[in-house]
Structure formats: C-alpha cells, structure tokens
N, C-alpha and C positions, 0 to 999 in steps of 0.2 A: 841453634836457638839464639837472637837478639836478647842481649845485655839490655835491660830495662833501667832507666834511668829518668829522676826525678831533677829538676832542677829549680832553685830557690834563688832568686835575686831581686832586691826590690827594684832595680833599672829594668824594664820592658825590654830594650833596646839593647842590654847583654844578653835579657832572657830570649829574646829571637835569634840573636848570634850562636848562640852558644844551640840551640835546638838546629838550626841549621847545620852547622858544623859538624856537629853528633849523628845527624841522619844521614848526612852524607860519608861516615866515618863507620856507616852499618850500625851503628846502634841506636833504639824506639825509646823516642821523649813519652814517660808516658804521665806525665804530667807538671808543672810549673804554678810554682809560688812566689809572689811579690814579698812574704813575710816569713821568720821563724818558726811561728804559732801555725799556719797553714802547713808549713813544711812539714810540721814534727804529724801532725794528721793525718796529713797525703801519706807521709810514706805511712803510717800504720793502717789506713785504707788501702792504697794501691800494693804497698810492699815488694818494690822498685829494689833492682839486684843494687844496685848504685847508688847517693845522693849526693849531687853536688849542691852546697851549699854557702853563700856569702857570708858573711861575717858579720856585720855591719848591714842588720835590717830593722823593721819596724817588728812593735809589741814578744818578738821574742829574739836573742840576736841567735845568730848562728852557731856560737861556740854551745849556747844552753839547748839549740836544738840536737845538736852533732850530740852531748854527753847524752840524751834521752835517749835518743835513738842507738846510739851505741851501750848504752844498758839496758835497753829492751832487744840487744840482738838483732835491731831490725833489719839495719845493712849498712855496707860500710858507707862512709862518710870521707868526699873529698871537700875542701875545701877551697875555693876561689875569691882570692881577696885584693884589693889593693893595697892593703900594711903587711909589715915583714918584718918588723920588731921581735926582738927576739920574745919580750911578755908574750905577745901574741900565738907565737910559737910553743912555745912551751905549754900556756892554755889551752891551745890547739892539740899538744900530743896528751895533755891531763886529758883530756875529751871524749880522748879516745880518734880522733881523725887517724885516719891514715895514708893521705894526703896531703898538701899543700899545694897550692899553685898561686902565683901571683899573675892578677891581670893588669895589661891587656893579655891574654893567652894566645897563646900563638898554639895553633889547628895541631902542629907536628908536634908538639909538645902533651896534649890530650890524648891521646889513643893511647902510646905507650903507658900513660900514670894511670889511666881505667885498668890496663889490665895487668899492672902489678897491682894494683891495686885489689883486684877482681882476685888475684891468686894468693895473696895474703890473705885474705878475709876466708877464703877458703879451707888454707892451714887453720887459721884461728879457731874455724868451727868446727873442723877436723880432731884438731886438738882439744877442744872442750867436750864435743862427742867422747871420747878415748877417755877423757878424764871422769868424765860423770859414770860409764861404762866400769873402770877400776874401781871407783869409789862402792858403788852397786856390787859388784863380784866384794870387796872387803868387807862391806858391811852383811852379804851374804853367807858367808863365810862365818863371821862375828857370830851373828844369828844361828848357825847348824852347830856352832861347836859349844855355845852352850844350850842348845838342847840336846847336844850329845855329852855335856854333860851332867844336866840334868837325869837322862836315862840310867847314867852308869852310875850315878849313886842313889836314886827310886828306884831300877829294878834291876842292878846288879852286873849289869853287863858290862862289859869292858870296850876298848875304844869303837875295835871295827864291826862290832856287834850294834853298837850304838849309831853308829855312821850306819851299818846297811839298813835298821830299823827304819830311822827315816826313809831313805830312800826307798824301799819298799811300800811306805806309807805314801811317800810322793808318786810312784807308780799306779799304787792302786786305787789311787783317790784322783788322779790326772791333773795334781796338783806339781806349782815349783818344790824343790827343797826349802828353799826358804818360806812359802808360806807354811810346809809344812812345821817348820821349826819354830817359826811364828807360835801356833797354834798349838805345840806342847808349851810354848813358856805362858802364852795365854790360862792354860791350863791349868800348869803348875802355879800362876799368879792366885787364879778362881781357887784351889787346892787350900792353899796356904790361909 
C-alpha cells in the first residue's frame, strides 16, 4: 500500500518539486496546501499517513499546524524549512514534529526520513494503544473489586464467592465484568 502524503508550502514551485519527487519515490501526493490553515483541514479531511509541512506560511504558520495535528493524532508531521536555528528546533520538537529537514532537499535525503519517520509514529500509536488498554484492564479491575466488595459486606460472602458472583452475573446477563460491577455499585448508590 502507498504512503499517502499531504504537502503544505506556500512556493507552488517547492510544491511541484517536492510532489514529483515523492511520486517518483513510490509514494501518492494526495493533496497540497499553499497555507497552515488549509493544511491543518486537508489533512483532517483527507487523513494523509504523512504531512510535510513548511514552516513559514500564510494565515496559519506551520509549527501551529504540526501541534494541532499532532494532538489530534492525525499524523505525523515532517517538517521542511529553510531556518535551522536552534529556537526553531526546539519549537518544532515542542510540536510534536518528528522530523526536520532543511531545504533545498535533496531527493536521497527524503525517502529514508518518511520512513523512519512512518516507523516512529507507528511505535507512538502502538504505545498509546497498550497504554490506554492498561489503563482500561486498572480501572476494570478498580471497578470488580469494590463490587466485590461491596458483596462481601451486604451479603456476607467472602472474597472468591464475591469475585465468582459477578462473573456469573456477567455470563448470564452476556454482559463485561466490569459493566457488571458497574451496576451493583449503581445499585448500591440507588440503595443508599
């Protein structure tokens, strides 16, 4: 499957180079911005695996598109610029980029930075997947063990009496554990 890739620059004349180059490097331009504000749109429309993006545009600059879209998840974000100041840099990695390149860009230099690039962003969401996952299984967990026990001091049972009640209840209701656990402390809330 082609790597889909947005590209944002307000010069026409980088934006044709740079879509050349790309298609001829196997990967589909599948869209281009002369500004910021466009860019941060395109990609939440199109939602482009890539976005490179300039620095230094109109109505929105690049560094403020790069943080939107890297807090909305949308995708990663390289950068292409002609400054290389350190500020710059550091804004850039505050941003969330995961990239940098300075132009002019040279062709050999582009393919390899997409796809570390492309394997980074990967981890990233890999990792926040697994993280949101643990957090889920904790707070599930949190949830069963005090309606387990809630159980063992309203009706006396003891731990694994408690723990199979539920799960019983989740079997035969074809409910999770946790909604079931939900729904006795619901209960016991309404009780009270």
């Amino acid at each position: 499957m082609e790597t889909r890739i947005l590209i944002a620059d307000d010069e026409p004349l980088i934006r044709m180079n740079l879509r050349e180059t790309l298609q001829e490097q196997g990967y589909l331009v599948v869209g281009e911005a002369g500004d910021g504000l466009s860019a941060l749109n395109m990609t939440r429309q199109l939602r482009p695996d890539l976005v490179l993006l300039d620095i230094k545009m109109p109505n929105m600059d690049g560094l403020v598109a790069a943080k939107h879209i890297h807090d909305e998840g949308l995708a990663p974000v390289l950068l292409l610029t002609a400054y290389s100041s350190r500020e710059l840099v550091t804004q850039a990695r505050d941003s969330g980029v995961l990239g940098y390149l300075i132009k002019p860009v040279r062709d050999a230099e582009l393919m390899p930075l997409i796809e570390v690039t492309m394997a980074r962003w990967s981890e990233q969401i890999g990792r926040k997947k697994e993280l949101f996952q643990l957090r889920d299984r904790l707070e599930t967990r949190k949830q069963i063990e005090r309606a387990k026990g809630y159980l063992m001091d309203s009706q006396g049972l003891n731990e694994a009496e408690a723990f199979r009640r539920i799960q019983q209840l989740a079997m035969n209701s074809r409910k999770t554990m946790r909604e079931v656990a939900q729904a006795i402390m619901l209960a016991q809330q309404i009780a009270s």
